[in-house]
LUMKE-329948 format. One record per residue (C-alpha): residue number from 1; residue in three letters; x, y, z. Coordinates in pm, 1 decimal, m for minus. Layout:
BEGIN
nr_rest_X_Y_Z
NUM_ALA_X_Y_Z
...
END
This chain:
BEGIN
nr_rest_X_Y_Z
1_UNK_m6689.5_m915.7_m665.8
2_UNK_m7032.7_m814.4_m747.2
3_UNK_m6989.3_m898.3_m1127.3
4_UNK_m6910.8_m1292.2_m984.2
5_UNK_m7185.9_m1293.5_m719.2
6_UNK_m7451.1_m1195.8_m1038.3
7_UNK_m7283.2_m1434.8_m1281.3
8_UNK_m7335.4_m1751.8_m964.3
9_UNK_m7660.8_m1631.3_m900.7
10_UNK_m7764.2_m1657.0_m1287.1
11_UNK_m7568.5_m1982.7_m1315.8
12_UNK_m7766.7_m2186.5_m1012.5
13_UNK_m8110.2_m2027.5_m1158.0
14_UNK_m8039.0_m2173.1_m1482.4
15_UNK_m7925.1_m2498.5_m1317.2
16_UNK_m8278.7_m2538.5_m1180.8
17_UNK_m8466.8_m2766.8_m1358.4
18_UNK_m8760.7_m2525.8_m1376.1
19_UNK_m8586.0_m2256.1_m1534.8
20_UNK_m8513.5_m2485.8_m1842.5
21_UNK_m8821.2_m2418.1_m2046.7
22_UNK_m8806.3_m2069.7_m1941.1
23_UNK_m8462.6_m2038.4_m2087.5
24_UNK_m8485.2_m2214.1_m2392.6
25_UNK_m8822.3_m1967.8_m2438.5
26_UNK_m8605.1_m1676.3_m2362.8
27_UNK_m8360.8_m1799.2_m2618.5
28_UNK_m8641.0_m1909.5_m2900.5
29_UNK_m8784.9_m1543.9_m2867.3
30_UNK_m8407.2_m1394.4_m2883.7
31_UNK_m8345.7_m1633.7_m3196.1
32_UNK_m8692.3_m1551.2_m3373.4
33_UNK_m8642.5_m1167.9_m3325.4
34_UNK_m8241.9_m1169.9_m3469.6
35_UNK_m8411.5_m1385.8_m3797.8
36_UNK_m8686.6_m1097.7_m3811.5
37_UNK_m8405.5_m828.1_m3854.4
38_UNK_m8175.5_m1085.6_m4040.8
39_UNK_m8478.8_m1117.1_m4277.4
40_UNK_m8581.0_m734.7_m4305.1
41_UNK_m8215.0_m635.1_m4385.4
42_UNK_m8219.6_m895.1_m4672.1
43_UNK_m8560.9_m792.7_m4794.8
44_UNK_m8390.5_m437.7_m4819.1
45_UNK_m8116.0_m541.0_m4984.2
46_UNK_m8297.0_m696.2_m5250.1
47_UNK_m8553.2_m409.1_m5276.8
48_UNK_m8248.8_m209.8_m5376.5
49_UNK_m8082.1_m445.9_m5602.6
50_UNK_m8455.1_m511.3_m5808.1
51_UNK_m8416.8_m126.4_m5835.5
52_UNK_m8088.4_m116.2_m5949.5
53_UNK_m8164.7_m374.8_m6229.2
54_UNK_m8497.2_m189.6_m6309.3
55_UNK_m8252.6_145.6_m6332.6
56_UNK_m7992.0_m12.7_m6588.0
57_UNK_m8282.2_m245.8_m6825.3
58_UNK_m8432.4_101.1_m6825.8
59_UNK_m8168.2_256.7_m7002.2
60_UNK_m8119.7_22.3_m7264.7
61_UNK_m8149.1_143.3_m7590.1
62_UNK_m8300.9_m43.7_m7947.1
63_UNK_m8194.0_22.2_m8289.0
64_UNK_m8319.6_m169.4_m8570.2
65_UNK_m8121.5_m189.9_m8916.5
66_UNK_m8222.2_m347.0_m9251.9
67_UNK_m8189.7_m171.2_m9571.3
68_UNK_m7999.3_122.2_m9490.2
69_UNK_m7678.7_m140.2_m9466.3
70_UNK_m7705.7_m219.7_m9842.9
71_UNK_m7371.3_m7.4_m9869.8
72_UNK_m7216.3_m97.1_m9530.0
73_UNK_m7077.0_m423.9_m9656.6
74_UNK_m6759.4_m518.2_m9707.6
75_UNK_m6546.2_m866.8_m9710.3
76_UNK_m6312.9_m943.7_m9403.5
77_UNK_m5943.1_m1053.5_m9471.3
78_UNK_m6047.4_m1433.2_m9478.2
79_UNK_m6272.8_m1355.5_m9759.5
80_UNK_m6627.3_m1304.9_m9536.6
81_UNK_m6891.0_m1069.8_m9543.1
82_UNK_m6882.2_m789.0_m9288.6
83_UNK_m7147.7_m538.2_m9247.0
84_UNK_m7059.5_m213.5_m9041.6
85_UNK_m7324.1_m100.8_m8855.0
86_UNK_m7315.8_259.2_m8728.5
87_UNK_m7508.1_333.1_m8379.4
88_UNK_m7678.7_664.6_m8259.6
89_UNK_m7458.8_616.0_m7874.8
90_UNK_m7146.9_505.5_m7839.1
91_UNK_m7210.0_177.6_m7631.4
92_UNK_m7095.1_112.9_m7255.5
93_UNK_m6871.5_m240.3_m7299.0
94_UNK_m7040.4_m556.5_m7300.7
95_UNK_m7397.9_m406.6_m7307.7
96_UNK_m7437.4_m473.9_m7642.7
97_UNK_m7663.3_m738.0_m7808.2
98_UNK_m7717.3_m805.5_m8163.2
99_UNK_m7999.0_m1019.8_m8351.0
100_UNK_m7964.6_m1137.0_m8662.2
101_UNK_m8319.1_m1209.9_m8788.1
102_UNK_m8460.0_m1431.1_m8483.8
103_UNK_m8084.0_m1512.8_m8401.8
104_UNK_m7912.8_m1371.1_m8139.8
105_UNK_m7538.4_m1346.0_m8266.5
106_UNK_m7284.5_m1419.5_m8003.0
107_UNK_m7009.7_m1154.2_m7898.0
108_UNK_m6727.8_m1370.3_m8099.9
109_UNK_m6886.3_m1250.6_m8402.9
110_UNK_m6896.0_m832.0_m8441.7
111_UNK_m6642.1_m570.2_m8265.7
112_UNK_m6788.5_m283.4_m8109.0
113_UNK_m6567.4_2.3_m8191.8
114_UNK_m6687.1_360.8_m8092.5
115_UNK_m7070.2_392.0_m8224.4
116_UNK_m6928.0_163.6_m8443.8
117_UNK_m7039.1_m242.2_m8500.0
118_UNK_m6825.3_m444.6_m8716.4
119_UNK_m7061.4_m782.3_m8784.4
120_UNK_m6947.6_m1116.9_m8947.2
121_UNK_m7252.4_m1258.6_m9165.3
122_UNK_m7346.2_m1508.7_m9392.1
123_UNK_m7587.0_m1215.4_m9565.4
124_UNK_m7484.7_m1017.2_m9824.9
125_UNK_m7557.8_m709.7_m9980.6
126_UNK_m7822.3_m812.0_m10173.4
127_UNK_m8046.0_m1032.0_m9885.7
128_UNK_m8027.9_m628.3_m9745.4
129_UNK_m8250.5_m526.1_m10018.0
130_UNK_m8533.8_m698.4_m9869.8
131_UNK_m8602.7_m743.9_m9542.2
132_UNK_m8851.0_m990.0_m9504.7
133_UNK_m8606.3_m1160.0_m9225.2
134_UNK_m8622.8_m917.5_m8987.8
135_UNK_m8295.4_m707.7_m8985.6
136_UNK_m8023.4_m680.4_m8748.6
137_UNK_m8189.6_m526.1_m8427.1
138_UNK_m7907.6_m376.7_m8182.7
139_UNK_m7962.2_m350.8_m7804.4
140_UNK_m7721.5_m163.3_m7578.9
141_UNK_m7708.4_66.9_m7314.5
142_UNK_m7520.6_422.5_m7394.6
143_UNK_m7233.6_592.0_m7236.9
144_UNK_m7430.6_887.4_m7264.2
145_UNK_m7755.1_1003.5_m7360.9
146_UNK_m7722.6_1336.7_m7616.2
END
């Protein structure tokens, strides 16, 4: 009976016209504080995922290869040039991006394999020798660091 005799008594207060504005104040300061934690939980969350990211670009490692693949070439069963590139790590999947020269190479075209990189390219043997083009520089992030 008490619970009812509360709820009437809050019901007719709030049916006074004079209590409006001091409800929908009461309810404005409610709202502003819950989008104050809303907004201080999401701030945290993406504290921690920037760090995350920062953790894993951190780890990436850079190998750069140009005339030590004179040797590694080799033609593919359609008749195309293949280079095998051999890395330091064995690469986590997907982490690993290749440039050709100032072209980045998309996935379609090399086969990670172990440490090892199998590469479709128009080079050949011989464009190895020099390496005024840049070289084939390897980014990837390692299953393990030895």
């Amino acid at each position: 009976m008490k619970f009812k005799e509360q709820f009437q008594k809050a019901w007719s207060w709030l049916g006074q016209n004079d209590n409006h504005n001091n409800f929908i104040v009461i309810l404005a300061t409610a709202a502003i504080i819950a989008g104050f934690l809303q907004i201080n939980t999401i701030q945290i969350k993406i504290d921690t995922l920037q760090s995350s990211i920062k953790d894993i670009y951190g780890h990436y490692t850079r190998e750069t290869f140009c005339s030590g693949l004179v040797n590694s070439f080799k033609k593919d069963s359609n008749g195309g040039n293949v280079v095998e590139i051999k890395l330091k790590n064995q690469p986590i999947e997907n982490s690993v991006t290749i440039w050709e020269g100032a072209l980045n190479v998309a996935p379609i075209y090399f086969k990670v394999t172990g440490n090892t990189i199998n590469l479709e390219t128009n080079f050949t043997a011989d464009t190895m020798r020099d390496c005024g083009w840049g070289g084939y520089v390897v980014t990837y992030i390692p299953l393990s660091n030895d």
